[in-house]
N, C-alpha and C positions, 0 to 999 in steps of 0.2 A: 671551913666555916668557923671552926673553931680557935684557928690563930685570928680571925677577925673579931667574934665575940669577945675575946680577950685582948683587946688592941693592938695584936701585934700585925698592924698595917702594913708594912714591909713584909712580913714575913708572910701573909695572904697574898699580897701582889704577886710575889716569888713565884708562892704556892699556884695561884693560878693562871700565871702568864704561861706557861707549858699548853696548857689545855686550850686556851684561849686561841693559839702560835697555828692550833691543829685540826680547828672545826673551820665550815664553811664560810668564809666572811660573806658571804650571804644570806645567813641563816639566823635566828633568834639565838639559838646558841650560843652565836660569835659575842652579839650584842649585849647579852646577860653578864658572860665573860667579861667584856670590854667594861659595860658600867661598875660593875662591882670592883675591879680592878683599880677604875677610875675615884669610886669611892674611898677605896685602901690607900691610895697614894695621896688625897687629902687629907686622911689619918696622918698619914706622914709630913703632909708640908704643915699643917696642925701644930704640931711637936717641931714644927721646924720658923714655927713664929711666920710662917710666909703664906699672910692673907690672900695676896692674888690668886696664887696659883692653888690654893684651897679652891677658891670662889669658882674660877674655871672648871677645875675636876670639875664639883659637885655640880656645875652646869650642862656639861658633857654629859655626865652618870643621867643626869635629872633628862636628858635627850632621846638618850637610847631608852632609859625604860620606859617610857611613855608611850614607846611604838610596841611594846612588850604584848602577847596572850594574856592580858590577865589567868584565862584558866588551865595555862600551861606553866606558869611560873608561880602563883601565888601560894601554891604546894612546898613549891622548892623554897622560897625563903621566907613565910607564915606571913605575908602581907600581900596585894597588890601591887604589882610591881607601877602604877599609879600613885600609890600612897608614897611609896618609898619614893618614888621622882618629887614629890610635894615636899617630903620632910628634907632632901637632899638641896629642893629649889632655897626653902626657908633657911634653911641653914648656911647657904650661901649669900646671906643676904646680912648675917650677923656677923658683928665684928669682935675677933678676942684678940685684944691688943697682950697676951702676957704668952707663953711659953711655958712645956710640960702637960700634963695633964687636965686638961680644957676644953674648950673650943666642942670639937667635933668627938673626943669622947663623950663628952656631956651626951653628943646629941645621937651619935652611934651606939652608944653601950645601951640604951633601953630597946632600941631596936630588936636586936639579937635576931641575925639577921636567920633564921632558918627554926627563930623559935615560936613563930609565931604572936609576936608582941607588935605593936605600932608605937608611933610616936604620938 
C-alpha cells in the first residue's frame, strides 16, 4: 500500500500481481487484487499521457469493486469499496491533456488508500 500512497504505480502493480496470480479467481480476494492493480496501472498510463487506457482501467477497477463486501473490505483500505468505485468512475470521466505529475495523482494521493481518507 505504500508504494501506491506514494505513487509508485508500477511498483504496486508489481508488488501485487504475485498475490493476485494465487487467490481463488472466484473469490472477493481475486477481485480486490484485480481492481486495485487496475487502479495502479492507470497511475501509470497517467504519467504515460495515455487517456484511454487510464479511462478503461479506472472503469474496470470502478467494476469489480462495486461487487465488493462493503464490511469486509472497507477495513482493508479505510473507504467503501463503493466510494472508491465512485471516485475511480469520476475520475475516469476527466480529461488531463499534460504528462508527469497530474491527472490521477491529483485524484489518488488524497485517497491513501488503506488510510482511511475519501475523496
Amino acid at each position: 500500500m505504500d508504494l501506491f500512497n506514494y505513487c509508485y504505480y508500477w511498483e504496486a502493480h508489481e508488488a501485487w500481481e504475485p498475490f493476485w496470480q494465487h487467490v481463488d479467481r472466484n473469490s472477493e480476494e481475486w477481485a480486490f487484487l484485480k481492481a486495485i492493480i487496475l487502479l495502479a496501472a492507470a497511475g501509470v498510463k497517467v504519467r504515460e499521457g495515455k487517456h484511454g487506457p487510464k479511462r478503461r482501467h479506472l472503469e474496470r477497477a470502478a467494476t469489480l469493486l462495486v461487487r465488493l463486501n462493503a464490511d469486509v473490505f472497507t477495513p482493508a483500505i479505510g473507504m467503501s469499496p463503493q466510494v472508491l468505485a465512485d471516485c475511480a468512475r469520476a475520475e475516469s470521466r476527466r480529461f488531463w491533456p499534460f504528462r508527469g505529475r497530474s491527472g490521477l495523482d491529483i485524484f489518488l494521493h488524497p485517497l491513501q488508500v488503506g488510510a482511511g481518507r475519501s475523496c
